[in-house]
C-alpha positions in Angstrom: -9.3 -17.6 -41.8 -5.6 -17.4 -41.8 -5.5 -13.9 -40.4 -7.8 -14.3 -37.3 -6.0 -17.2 -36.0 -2.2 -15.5 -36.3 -4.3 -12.1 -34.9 -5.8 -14.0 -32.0 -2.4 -15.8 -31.5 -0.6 -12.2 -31.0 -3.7 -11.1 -29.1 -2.7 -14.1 -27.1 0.8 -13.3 -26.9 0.0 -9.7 -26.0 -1.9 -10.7 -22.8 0.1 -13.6 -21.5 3.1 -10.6 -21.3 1.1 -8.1 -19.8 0.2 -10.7 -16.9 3.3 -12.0 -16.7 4.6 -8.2 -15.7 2.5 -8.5 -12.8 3.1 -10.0 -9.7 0.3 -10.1 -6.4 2.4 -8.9 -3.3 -0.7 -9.3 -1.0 -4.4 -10.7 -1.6 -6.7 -11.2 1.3 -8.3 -14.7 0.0 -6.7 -16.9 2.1 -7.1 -18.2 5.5 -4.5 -16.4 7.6 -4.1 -13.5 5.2 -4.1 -11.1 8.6 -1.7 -12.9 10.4 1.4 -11.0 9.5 -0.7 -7.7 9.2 -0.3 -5.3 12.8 -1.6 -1.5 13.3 0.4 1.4 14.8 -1.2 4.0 15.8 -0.4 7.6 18.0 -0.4 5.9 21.0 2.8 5.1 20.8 3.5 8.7 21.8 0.3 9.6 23.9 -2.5 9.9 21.6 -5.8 8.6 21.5 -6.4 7.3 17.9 -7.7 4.3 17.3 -6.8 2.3 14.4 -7.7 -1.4 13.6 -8.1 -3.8 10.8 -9.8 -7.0 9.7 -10.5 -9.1 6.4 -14.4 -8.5 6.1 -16.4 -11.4 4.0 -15.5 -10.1 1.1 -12.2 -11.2 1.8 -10.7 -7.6 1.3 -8.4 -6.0 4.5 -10.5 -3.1 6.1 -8.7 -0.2 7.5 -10.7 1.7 10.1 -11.4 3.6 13.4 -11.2 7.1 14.0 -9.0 9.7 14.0 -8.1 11.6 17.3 -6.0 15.1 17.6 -6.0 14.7 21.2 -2.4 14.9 23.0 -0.9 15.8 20.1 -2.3 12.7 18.3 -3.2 12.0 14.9 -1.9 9.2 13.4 -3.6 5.5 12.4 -1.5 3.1 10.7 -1.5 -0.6 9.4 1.5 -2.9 8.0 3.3 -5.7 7.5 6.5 -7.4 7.4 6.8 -9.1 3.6 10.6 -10.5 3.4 12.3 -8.8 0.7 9.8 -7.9 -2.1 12.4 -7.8 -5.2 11.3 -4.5 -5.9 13.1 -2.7 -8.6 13.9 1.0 -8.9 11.5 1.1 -12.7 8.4 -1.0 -10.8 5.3 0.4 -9.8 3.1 -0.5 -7.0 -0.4 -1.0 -8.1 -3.0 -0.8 -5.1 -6.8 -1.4 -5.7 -9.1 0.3 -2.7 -12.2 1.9 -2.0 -11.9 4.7 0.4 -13.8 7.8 2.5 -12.6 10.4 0.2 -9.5 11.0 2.3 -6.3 11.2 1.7 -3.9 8.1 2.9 -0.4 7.7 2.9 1.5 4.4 1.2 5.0 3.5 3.2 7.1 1.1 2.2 10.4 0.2 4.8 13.6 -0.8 3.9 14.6 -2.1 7.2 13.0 -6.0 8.3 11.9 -4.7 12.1 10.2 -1.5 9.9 12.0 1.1 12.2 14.0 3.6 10.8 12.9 5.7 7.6 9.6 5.2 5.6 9.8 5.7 2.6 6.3 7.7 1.5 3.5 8.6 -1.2 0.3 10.2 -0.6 -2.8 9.2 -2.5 -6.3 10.8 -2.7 -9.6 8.1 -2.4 -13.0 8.3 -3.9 -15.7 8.0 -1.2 -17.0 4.4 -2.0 -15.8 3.9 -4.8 -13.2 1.5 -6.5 -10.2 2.7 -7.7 -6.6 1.5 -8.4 -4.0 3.6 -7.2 0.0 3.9 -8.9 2.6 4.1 -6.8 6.2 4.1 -8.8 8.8 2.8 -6.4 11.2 6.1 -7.8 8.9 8.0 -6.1 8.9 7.0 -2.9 10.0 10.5 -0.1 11.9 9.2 3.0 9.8 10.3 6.2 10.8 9.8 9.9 8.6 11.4 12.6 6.2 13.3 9.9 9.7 15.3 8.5 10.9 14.4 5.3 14.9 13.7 4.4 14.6 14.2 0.5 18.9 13.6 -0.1 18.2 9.7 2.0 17.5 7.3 -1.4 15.3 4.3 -0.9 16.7 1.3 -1.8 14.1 -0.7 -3.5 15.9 -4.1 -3.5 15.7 -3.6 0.4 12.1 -3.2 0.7 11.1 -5.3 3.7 7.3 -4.2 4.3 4.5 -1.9 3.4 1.9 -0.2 5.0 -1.1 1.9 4.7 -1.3 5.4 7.1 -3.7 8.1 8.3 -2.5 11.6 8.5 -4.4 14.2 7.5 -5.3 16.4 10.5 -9.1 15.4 10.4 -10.7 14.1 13.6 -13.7 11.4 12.7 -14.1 8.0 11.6 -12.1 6.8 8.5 -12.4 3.6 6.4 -10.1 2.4 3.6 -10.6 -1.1 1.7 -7.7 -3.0 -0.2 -8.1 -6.1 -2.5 -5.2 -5.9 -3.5 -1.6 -5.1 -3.5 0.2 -5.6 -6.6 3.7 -4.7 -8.5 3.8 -4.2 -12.1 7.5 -5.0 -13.4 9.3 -2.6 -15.9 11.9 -3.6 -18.3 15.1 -2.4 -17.6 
């Protein structure tokens, strides 16, 4: 008897750690969970994709439209502004989504108006299916205008905002969910 309650004590002890390492950066449960959200998509330099969002009733944020290569098009993006995150340079980004089976881009932007560099990682979906994607912030590529600038170190302390992006050079219709957005703390 003595053994199963101090095993169930460090069982205990073992998860309250594991979730306190954890820390939600964006759910979509609550009223006004689109509010800060805003899409950004090729027009801004002529071209004709078409990218929008909304928090369907399963209170997830969907990602969707369609893809266009016309006038040198080809982009579909959604972010937000999130104050400074307190990332650190050891976390990792957790992101749960369901996808298309296409490949999205994760930016995160050091700078509060999100101009300037993003700072990049590329992950592949399952089509309709659930998956939880790892993103370690030492990873992160800066990116400006689709080139990269490997020697420009990201900050992670500075991290400002976060989005999700469409690139792939694949005309059609595209669709990613997202429950979640998480950070999983490392020790230092």
């Amino acid at each position: 008897m003595k053994r199963t309650i101090i095993f169930a004590s460090m069982f205990f002890l073992i998860a309250t750690v594991s979730k306190a390492d954890e820390r939600n950066l964006f759910t979509f449960d609550k009223p006004g969970s689109a509010q800060p959200w805003q899409t950004v998509n090729d027009g801004v330099m002529g071209g004709r994709s078409d990218g929008r969002f909304k928090i369907n009733d399963d209170k997830n944020m969907e990602f969707f439209g369609t893809l266009s290569l016309e006038n040198n098009g080809g982009f579909a993006s959604v972010r937000v502004r999130g104050g400074n995150l307190t990332l650190k340079k050891d976390d990792v980004i957790v992101v749960r989504v369901k996808g298309d089976g296409r490949e999205y881009k994760f930016n995160v932007y050091d700078q509060p108006n999100l101009n300037g560099f993003s700072y990049r990682q590329s992950f592949k979906t399952k089509n309709n299916e659930w998956i939880e994607v790892e993103l370690p912030v030492r990873n992160f590529v800066a990116t400006w205008r689709g080139r990269f600038f490997p020697n420009q170190k990201l900050d992670p302390s500075n991290v400002a905002g976060l989005g999700f992006l469409l690139g792939d050079k694949k005309a059609g219709p595209f669709k990613l969910e997202v429950e979640w957005i998480k950070v999983k703390k490392t020790e230092e």
